[in-house]
N, CA, C and O atoms as a printed pandas DataFrame, in Angstrom:
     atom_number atom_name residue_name chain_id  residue_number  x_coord  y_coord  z_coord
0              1         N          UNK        A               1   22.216   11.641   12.694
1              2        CA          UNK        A               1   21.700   11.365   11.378
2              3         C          UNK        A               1   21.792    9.873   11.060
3              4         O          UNK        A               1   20.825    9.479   10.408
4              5         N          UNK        A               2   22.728    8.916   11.357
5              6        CA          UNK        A               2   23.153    7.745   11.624
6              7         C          UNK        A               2   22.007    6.833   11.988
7              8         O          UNK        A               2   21.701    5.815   11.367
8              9         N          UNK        A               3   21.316    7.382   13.228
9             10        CA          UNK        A               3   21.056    6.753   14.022
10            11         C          UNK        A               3   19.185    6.724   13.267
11            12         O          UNK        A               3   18.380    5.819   13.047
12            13         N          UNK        A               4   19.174    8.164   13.093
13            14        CA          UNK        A               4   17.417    8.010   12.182
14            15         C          UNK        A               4   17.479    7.434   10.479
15            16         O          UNK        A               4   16.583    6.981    9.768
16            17         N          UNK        A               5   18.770    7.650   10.239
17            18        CA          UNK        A               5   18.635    6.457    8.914
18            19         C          UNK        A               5   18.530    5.057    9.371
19            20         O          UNK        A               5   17.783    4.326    8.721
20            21         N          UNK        A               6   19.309    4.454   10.625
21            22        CA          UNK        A               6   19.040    2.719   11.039
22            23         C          UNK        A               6   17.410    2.969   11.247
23            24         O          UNK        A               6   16.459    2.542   10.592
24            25         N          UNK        A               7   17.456    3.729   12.278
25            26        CA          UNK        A               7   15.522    3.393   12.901
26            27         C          UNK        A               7   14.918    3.438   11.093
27            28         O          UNK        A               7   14.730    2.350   10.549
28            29         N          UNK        A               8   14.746    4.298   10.564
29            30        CA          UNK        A               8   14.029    4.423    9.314
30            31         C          UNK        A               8   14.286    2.946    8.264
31            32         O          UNK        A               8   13.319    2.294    7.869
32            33         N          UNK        A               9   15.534    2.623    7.959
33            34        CA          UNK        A               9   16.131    1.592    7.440
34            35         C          UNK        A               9   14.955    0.168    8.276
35            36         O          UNK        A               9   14.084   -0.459    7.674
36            37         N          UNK        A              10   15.218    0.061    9.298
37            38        CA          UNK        A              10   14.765   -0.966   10.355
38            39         C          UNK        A              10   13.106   -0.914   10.389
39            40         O          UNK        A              10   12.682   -2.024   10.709
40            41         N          UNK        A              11   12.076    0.013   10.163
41            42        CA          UNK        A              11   11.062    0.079   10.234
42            43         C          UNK        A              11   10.720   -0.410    8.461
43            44         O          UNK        A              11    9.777   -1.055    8.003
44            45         N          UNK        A              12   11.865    0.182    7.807
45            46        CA          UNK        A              12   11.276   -0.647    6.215
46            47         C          UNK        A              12   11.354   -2.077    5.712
47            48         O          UNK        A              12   10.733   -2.691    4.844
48            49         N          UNK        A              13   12.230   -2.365    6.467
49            50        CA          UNK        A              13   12.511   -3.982    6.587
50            51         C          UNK        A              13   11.419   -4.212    7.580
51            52         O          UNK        A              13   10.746   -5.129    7.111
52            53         N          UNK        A              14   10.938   -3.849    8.663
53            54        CA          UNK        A              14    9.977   -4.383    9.520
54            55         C          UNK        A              14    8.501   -4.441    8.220
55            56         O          UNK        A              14    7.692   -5.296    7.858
56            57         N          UNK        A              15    8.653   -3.716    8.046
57            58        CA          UNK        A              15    7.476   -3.229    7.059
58            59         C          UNK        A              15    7.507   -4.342    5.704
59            60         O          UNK        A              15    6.824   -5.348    5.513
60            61         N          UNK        A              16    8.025   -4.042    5.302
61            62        CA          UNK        A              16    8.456   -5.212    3.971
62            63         C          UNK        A              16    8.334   -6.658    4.843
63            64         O          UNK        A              16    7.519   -7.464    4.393
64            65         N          UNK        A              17    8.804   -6.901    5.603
65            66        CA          UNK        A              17    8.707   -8.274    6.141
66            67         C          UNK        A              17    7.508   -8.844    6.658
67            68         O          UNK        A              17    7.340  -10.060    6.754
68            69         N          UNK        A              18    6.540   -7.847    7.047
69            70        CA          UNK        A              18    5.178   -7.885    7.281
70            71         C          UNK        A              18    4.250   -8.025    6.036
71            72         O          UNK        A              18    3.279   -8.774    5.926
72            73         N          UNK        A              19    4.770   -7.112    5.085
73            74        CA          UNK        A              19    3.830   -7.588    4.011
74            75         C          UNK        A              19    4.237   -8.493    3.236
75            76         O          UNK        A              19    3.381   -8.836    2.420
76            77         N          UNK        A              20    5.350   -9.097    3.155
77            78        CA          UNK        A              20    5.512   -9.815    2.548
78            79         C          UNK        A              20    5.357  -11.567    2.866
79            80         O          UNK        A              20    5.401  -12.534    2.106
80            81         N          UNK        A              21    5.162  -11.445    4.323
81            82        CA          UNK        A              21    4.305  -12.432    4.897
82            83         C          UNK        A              21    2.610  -12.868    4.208
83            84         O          UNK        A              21    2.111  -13.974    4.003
84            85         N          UNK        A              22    2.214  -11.856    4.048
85            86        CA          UNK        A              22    1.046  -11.741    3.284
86            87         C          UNK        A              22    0.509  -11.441    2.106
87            88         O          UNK        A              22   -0.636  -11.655    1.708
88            89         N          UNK        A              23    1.625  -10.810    1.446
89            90        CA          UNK        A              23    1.468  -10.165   -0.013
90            91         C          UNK        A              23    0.468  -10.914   -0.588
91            92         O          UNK        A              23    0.545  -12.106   -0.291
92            93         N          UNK        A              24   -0.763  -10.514   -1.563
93            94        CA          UNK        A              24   -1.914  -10.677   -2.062
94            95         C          UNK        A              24   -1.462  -10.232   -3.480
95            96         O          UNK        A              24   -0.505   -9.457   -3.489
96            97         N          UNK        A              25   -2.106  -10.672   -4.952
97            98        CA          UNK        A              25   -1.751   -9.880   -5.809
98            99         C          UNK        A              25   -2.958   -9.075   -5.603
99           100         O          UNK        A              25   -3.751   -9.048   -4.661
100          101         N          UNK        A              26   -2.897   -8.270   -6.973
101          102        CA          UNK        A              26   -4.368   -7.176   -7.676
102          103         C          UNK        A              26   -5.422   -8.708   -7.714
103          104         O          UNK        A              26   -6.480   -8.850   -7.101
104          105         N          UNK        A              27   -4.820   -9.618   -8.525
105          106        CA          UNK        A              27   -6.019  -10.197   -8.825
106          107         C          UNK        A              27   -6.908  -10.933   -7.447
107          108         O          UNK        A              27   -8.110  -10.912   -7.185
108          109         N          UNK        A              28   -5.928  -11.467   -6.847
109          110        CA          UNK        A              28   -6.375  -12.470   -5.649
110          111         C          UNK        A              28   -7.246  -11.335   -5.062
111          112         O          UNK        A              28   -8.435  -11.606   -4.900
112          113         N          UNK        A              29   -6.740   -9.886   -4.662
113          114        CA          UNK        A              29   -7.156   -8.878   -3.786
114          115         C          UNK        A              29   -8.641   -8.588   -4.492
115          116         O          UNK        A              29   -9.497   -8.262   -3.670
116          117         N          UNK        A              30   -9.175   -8.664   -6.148
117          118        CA          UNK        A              30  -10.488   -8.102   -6.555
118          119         C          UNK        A              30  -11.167   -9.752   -6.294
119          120         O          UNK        A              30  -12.281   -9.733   -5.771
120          121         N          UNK        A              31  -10.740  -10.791   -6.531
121          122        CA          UNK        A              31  -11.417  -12.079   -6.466
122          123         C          UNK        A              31  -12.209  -12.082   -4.700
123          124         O          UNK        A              31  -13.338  -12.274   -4.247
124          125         N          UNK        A              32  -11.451  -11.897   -4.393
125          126        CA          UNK        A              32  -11.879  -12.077   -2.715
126          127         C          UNK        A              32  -12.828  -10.626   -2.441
127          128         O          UNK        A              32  -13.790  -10.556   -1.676
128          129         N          UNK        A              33  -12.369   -9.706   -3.137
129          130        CA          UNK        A              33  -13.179   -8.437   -2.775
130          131         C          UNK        A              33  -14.900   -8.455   -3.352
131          132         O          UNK        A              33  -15.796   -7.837   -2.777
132          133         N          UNK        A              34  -15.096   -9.289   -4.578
133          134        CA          UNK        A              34  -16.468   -9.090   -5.663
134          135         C          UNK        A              34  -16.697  -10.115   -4.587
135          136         O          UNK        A              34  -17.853   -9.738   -4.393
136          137         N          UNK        A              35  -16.510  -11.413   -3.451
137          138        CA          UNK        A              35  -17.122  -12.480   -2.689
138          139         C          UNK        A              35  -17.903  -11.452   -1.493
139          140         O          UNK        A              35  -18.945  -11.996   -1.128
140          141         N          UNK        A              36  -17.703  -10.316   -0.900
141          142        CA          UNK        A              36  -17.606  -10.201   -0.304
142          143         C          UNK        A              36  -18.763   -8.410   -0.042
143          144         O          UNK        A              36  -18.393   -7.398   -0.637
144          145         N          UNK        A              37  -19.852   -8.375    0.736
145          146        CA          UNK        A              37  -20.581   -7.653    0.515
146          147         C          UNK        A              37  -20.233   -5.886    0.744
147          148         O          UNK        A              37  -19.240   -5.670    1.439
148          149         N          UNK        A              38  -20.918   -4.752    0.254
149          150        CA          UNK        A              38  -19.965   -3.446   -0.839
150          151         C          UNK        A              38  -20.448   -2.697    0.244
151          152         O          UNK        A              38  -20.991   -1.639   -0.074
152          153         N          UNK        A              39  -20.357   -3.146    2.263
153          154        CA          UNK        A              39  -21.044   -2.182    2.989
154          155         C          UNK        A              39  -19.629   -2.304    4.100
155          156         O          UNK        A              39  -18.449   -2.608    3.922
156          157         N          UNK        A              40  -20.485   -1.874    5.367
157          158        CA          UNK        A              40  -19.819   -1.935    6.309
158          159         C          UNK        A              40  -19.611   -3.187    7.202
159          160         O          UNK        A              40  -18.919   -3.371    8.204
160          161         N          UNK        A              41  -20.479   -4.014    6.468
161          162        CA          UNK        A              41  -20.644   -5.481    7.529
162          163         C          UNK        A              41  -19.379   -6.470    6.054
163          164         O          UNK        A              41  -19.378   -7.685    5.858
164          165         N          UNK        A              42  -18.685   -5.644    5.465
165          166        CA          UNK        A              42  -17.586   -6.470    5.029
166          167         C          UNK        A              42  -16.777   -6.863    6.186
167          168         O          UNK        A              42  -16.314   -8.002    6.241
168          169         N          UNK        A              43  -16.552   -5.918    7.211
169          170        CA          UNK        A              43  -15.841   -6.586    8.373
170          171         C          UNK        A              43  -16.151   -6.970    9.059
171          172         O          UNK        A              43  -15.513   -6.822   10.101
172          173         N          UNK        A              44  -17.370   -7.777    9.083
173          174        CA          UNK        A              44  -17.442   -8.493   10.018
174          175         C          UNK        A              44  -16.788  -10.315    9.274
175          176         O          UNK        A              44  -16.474  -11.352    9.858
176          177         N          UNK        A              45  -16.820  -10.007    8.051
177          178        CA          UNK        A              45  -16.029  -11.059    7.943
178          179         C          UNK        A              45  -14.614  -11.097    7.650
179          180         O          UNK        A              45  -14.216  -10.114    7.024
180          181         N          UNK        A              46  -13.553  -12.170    8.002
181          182        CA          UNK        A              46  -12.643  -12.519    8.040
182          183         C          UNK        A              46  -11.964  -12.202    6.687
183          184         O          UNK        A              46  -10.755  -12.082    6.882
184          185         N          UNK        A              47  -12.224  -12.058    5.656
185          186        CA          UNK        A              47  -11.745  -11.941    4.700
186          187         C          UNK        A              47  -11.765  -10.683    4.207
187          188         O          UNK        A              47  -10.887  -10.301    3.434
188          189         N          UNK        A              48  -12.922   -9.784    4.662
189          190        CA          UNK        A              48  -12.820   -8.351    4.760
190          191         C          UNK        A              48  -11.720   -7.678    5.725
191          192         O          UNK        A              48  -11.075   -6.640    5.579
192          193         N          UNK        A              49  -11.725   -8.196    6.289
193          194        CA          UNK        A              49  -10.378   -7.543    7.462
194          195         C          UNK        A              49   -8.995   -8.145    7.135
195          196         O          UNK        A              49   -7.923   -8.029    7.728
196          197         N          UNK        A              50   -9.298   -8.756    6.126
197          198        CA          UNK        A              50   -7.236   -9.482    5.560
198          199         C          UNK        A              50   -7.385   -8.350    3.915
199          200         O          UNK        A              50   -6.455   -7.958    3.209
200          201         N          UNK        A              51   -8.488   -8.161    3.788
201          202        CA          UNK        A              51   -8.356   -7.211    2.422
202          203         C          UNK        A              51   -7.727   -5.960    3.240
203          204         O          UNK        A              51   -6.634   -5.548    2.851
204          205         N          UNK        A              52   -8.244   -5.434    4.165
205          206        CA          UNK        A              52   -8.330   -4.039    5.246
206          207         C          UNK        A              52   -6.881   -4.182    5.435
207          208         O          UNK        A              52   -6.212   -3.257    4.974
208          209         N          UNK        A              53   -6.089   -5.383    6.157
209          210        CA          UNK        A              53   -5.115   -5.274    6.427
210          211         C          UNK        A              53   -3.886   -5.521    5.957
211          212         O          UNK        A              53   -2.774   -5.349    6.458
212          213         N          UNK        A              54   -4.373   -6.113    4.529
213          214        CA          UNK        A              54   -3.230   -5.961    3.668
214          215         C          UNK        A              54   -3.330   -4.460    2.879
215          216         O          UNK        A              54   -2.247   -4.151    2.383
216          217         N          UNK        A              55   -4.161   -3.693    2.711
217          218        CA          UNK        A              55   -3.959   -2.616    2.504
218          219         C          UNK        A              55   -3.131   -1.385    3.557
219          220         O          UNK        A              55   -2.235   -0.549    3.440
220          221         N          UNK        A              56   -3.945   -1.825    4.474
221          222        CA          UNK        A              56   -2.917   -0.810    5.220
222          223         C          UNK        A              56   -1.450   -1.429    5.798
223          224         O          UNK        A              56   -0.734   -0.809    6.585
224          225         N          UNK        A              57   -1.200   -2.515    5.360
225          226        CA          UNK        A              57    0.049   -2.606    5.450
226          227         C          UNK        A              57    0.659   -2.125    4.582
227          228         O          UNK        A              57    1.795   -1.659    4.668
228          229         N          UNK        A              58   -0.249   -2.199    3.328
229          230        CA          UNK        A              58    0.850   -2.004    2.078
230          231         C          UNK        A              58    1.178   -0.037    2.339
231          232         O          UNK        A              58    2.139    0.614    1.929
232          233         N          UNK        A              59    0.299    0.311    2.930
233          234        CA          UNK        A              59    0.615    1.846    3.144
234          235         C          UNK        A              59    1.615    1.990    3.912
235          236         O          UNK        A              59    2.382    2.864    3.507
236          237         N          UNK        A              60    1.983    1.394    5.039
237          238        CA          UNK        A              60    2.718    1.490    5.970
238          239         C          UNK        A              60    4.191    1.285    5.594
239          240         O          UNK        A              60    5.178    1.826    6.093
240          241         N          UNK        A              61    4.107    0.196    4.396
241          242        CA          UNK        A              61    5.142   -0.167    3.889
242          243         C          UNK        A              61    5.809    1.271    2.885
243          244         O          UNK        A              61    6.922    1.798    2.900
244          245         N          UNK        A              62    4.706    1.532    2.165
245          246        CA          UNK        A              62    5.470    2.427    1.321
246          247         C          UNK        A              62    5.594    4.054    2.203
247          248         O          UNK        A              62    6.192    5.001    1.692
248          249         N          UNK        A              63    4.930    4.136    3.552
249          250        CA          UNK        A              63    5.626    5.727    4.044
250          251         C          UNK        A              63    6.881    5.216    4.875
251          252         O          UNK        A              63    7.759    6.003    5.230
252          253         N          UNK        A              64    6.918    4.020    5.132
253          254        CA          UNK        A              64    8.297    3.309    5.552
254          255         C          UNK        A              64    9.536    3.693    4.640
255          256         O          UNK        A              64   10.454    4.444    4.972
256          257         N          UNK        A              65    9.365    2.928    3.228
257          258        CA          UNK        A              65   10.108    3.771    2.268
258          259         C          UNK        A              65   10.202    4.961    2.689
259          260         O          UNK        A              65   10.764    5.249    3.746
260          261         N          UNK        A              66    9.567    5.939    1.773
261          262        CA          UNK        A              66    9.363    7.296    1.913
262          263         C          UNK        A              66   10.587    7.834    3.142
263          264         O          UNK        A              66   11.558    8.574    2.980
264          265         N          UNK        A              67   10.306    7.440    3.846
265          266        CA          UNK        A              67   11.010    7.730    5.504
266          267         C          UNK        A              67   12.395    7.413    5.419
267          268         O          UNK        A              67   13.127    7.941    6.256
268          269         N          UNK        A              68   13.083    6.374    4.259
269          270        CA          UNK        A              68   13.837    5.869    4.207
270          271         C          UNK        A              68   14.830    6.535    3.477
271          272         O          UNK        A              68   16.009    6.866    3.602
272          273         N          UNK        A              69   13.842    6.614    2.604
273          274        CA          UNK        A              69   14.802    7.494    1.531
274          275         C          UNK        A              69   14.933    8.926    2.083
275          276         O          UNK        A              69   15.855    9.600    1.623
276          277         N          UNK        A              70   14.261    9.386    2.859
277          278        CA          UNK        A              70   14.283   10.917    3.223
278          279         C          UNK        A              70   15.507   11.096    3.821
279          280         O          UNK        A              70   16.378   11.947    3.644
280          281         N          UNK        A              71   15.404    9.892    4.762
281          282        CA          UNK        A              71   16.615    9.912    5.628
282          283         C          UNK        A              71   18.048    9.751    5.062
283          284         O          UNK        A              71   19.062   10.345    5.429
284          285         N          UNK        A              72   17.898    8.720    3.985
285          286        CA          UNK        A              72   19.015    8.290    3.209
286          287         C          UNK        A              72   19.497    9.607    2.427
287          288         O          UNK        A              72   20.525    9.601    1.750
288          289         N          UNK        A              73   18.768   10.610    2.556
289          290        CA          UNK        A              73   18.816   11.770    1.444
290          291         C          UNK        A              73   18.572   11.452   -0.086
291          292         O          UNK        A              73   19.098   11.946   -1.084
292          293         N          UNK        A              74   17.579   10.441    0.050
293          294        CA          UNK        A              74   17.171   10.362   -1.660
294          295         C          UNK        A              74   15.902   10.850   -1.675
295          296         O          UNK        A              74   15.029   10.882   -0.808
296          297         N          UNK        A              75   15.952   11.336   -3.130
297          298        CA          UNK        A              75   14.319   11.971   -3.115
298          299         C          UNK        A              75   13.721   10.373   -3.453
299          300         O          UNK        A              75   14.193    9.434   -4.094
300          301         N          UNK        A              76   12.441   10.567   -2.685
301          302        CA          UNK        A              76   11.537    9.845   -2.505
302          303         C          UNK        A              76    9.989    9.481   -3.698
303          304         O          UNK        A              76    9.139   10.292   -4.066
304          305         N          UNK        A              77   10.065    8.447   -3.938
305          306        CA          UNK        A              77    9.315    8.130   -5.320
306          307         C          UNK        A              77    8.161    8.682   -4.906
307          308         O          UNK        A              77    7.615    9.131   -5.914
308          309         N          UNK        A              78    7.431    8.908   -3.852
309          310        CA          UNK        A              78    5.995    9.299   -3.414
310          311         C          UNK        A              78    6.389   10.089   -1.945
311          312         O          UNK        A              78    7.183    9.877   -1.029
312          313         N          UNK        A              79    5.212   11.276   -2.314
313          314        CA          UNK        A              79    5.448   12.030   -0.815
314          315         C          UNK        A              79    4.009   12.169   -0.259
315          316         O          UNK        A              79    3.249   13.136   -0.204
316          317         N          UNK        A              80    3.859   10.588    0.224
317          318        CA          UNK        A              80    2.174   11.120    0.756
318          319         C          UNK        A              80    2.616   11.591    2.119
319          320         O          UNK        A              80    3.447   11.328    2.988
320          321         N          UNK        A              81    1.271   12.728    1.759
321          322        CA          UNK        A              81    1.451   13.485    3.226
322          323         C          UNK        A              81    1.160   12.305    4.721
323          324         O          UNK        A              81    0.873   11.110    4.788
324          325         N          UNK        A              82    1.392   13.285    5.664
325          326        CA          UNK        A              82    1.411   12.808    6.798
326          327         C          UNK        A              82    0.252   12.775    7.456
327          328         O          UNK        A              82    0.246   12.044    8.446
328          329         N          UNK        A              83   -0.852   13.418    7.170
329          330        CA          UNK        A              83   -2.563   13.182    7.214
330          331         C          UNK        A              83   -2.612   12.338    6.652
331          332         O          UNK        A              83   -3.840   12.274    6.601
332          333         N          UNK        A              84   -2.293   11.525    6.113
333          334        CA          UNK        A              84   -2.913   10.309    4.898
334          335         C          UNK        A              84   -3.150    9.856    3.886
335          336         O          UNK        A              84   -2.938   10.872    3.223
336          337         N          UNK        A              85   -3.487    8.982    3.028
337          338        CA          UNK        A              85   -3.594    8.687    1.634
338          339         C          UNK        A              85   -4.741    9.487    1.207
339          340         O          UNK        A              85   -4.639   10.156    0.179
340          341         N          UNK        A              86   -6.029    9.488    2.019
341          342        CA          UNK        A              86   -6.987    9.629    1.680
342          343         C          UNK        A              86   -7.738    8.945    0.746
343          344         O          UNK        A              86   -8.739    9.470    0.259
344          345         N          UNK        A              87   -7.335    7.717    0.405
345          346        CA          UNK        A              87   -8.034    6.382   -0.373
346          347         C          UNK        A              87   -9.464    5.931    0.350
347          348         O          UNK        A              87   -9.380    5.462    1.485
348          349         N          UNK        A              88  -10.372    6.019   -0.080
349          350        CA          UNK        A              88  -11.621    6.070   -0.034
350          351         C          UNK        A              88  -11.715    4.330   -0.875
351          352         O          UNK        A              88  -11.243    4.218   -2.007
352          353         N          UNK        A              89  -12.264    3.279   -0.273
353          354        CA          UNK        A              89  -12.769    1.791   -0.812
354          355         C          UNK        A              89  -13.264    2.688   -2.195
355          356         O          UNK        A              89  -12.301    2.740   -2.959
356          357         N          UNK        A              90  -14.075    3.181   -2.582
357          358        CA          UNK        A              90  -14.420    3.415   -3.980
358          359         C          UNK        A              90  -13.453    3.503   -4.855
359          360         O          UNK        A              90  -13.241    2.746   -5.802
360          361         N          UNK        A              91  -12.731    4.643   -4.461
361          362        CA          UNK        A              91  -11.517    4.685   -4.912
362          363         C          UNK        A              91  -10.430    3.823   -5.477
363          364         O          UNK        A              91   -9.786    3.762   -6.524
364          365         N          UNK        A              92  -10.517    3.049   -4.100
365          366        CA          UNK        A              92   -9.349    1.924   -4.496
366          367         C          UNK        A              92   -9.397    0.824   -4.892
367          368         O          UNK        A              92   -8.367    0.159   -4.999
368          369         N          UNK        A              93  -10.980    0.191   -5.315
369          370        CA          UNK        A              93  -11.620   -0.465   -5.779
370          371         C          UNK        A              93  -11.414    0.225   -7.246
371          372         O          UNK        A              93  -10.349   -0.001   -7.821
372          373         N          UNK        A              94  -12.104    0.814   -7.689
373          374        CA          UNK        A              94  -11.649    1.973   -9.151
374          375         C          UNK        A              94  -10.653    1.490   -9.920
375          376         O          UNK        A              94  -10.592    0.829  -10.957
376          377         N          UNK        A              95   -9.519    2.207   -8.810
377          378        CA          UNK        A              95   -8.047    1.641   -9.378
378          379         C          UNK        A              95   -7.678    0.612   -9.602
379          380         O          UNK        A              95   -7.120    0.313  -10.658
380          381         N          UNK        A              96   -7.888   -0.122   -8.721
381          382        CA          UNK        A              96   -7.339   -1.834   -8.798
382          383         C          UNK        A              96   -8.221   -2.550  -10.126
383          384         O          UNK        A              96   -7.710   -3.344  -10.915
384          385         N          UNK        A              97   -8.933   -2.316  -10.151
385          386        CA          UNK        A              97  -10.123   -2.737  -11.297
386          387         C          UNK        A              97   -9.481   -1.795  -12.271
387          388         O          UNK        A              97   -9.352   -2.445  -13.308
388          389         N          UNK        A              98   -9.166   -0.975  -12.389
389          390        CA          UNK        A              98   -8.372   -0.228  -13.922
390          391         C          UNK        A              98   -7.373   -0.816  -14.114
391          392         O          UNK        A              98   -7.175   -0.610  -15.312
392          393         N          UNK        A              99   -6.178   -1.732  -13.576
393          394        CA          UNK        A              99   -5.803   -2.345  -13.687
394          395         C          UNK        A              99   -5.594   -3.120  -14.718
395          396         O          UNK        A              99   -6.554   -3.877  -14.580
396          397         N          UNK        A             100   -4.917   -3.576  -15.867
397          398        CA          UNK        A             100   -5.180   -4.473  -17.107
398          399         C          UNK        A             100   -5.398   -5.871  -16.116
399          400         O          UNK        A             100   -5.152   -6.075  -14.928
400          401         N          UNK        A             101   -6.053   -6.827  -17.337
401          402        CA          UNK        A             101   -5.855   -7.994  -16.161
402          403         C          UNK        A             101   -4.562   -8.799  -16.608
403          404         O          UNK        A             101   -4.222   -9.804  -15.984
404          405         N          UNK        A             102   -3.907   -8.370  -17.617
405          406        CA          UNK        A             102   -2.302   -9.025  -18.205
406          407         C          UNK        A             102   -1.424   -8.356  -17.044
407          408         O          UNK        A             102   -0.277   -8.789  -16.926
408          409         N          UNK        A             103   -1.881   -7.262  -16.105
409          410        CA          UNK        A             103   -1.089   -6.581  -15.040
410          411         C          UNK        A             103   -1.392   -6.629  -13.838
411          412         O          UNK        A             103   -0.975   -5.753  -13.080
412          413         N          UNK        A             104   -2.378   -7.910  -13.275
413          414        CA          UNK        A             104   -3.347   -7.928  -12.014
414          415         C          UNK        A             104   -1.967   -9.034  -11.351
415          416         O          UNK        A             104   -1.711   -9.034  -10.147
416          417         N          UNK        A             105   -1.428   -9.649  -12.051
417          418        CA          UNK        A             105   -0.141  -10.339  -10.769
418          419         C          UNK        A             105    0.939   -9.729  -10.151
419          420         O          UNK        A             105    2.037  -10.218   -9.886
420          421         N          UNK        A             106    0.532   -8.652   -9.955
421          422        CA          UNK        A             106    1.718   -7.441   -9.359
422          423         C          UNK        A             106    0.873   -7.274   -7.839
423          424         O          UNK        A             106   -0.333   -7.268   -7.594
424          425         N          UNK        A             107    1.828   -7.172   -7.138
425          426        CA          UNK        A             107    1.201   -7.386   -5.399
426          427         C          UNK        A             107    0.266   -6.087   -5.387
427          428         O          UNK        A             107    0.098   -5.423   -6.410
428          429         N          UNK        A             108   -0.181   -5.850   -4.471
429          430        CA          UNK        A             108   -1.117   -4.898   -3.650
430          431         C          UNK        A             108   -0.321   -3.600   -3.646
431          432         O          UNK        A             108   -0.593   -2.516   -4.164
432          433         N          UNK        A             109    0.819   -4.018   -2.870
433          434        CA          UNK        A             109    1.782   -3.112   -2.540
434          435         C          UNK        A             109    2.693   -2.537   -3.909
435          436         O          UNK        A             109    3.533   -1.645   -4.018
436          437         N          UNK        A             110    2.273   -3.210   -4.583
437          438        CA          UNK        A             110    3.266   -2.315   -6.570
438          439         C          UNK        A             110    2.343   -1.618   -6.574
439          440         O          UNK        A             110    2.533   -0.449   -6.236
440          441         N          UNK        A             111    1.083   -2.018   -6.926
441          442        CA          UNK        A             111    0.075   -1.072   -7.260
442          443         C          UNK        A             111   -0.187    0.045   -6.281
443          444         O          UNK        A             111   -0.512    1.152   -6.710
444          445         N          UNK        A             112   -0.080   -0.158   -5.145
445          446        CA          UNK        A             112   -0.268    0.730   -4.589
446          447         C          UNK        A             112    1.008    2.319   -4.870
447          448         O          UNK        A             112    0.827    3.503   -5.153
448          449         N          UNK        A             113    1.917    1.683   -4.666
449          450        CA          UNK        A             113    2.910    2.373   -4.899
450          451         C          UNK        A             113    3.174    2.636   -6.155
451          452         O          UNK        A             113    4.346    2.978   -6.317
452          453         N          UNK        A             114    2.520    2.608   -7.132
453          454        CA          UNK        A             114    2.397    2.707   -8.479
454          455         C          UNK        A             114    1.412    4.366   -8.657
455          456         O          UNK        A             114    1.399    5.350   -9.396
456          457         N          UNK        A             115    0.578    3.755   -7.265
457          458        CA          UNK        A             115   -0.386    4.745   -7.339
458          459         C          UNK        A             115    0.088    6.152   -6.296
459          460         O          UNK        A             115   -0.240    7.328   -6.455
460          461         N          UNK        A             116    0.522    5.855   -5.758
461          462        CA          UNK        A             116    0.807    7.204   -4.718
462          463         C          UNK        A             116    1.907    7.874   -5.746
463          464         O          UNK        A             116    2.064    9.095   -5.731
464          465         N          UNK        A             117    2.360    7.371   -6.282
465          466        CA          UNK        A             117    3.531    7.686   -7.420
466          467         C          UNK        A             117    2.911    9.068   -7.848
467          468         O          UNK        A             117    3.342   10.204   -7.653
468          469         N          UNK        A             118    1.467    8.523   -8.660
469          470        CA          UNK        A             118    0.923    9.489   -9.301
470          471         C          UNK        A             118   -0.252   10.222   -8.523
471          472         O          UNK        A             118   -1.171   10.796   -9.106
472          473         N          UNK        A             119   -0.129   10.146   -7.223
473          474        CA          UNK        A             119   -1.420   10.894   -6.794
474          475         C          UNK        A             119   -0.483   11.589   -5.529
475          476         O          UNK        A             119   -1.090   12.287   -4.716
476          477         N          UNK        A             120    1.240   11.364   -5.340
477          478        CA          UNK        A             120    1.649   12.503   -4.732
478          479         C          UNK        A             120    2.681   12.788   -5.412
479          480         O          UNK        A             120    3.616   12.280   -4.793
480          481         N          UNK        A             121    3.106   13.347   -6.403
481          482        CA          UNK        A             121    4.543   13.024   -6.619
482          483         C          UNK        A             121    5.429   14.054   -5.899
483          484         O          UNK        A             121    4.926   15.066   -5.410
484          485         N          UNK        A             122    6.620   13.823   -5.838
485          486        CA          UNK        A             122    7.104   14.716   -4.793
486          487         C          UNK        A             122    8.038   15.957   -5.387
487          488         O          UNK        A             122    8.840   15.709   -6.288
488          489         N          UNK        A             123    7.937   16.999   -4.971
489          490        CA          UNK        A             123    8.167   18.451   -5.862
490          491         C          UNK        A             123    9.965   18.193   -6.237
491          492         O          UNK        A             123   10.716   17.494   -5.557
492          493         N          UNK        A             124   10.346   18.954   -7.468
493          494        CA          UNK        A             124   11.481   18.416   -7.320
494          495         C          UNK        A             124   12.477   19.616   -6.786
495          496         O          UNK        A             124   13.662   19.378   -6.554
């Protein structure tokens, strides 16, 4: 039990340390997103694939948590399943844009985790 709380512990710090290399807020993340065209040839540019990959870091980061606390035996602020968020760009475009803009300097990763909050919460 020891040993999958370090690995779990160690993958959230890996995780946190990755995004936090990059952390983006809400706002920087919609400024760069409205530059940038609403198809599939967003990735072909460079700035579409740092939006792409600060999102899925920020996911990685918070089932890192999740994993952490499971292990730690705390209940866990979000229980996204293990199939996936299922965040759809419309979607998460939606959200981030619902956003107040007095609340758009909160990273990628608050909001995100703001949001799985309420789109898994975990049974008690």
């Amino acid at each position: 039990m020891k040993r999958i709380a370090l690995v779990a512990g160690l993958a959230l710090a890996l995780a946190l340390f990755a995004t936090a290399a990059e952390a983006m807020t809400v706002r920087q993340f919609l400024t760069v997103a409205q530059t940038l065209p609403q198809n599939a040839t967003m990735m072909l540019h460079p700035e579409g694939r740092r939006l792409v990959s600060e999102v899925t870091g920020a996911v990685s980061a918070l089932k890192a948590e999740q994993a952490a606390d499971i292990a730690a035996g705390r209940r866990p602020a979000h229980c996204i399943p293990s199939s996936g968020t299922g965040i759809s760009p419309e979607a998460l475009m939606a959200r981030l844009n619902a956003i107040p803009a007095s609340r758009r300097d909160i990273s990628v990763l608050q909001a995100l985790r703001e949001w799985m909050a309420e789109r898994y919460p975990c049974p008690s």
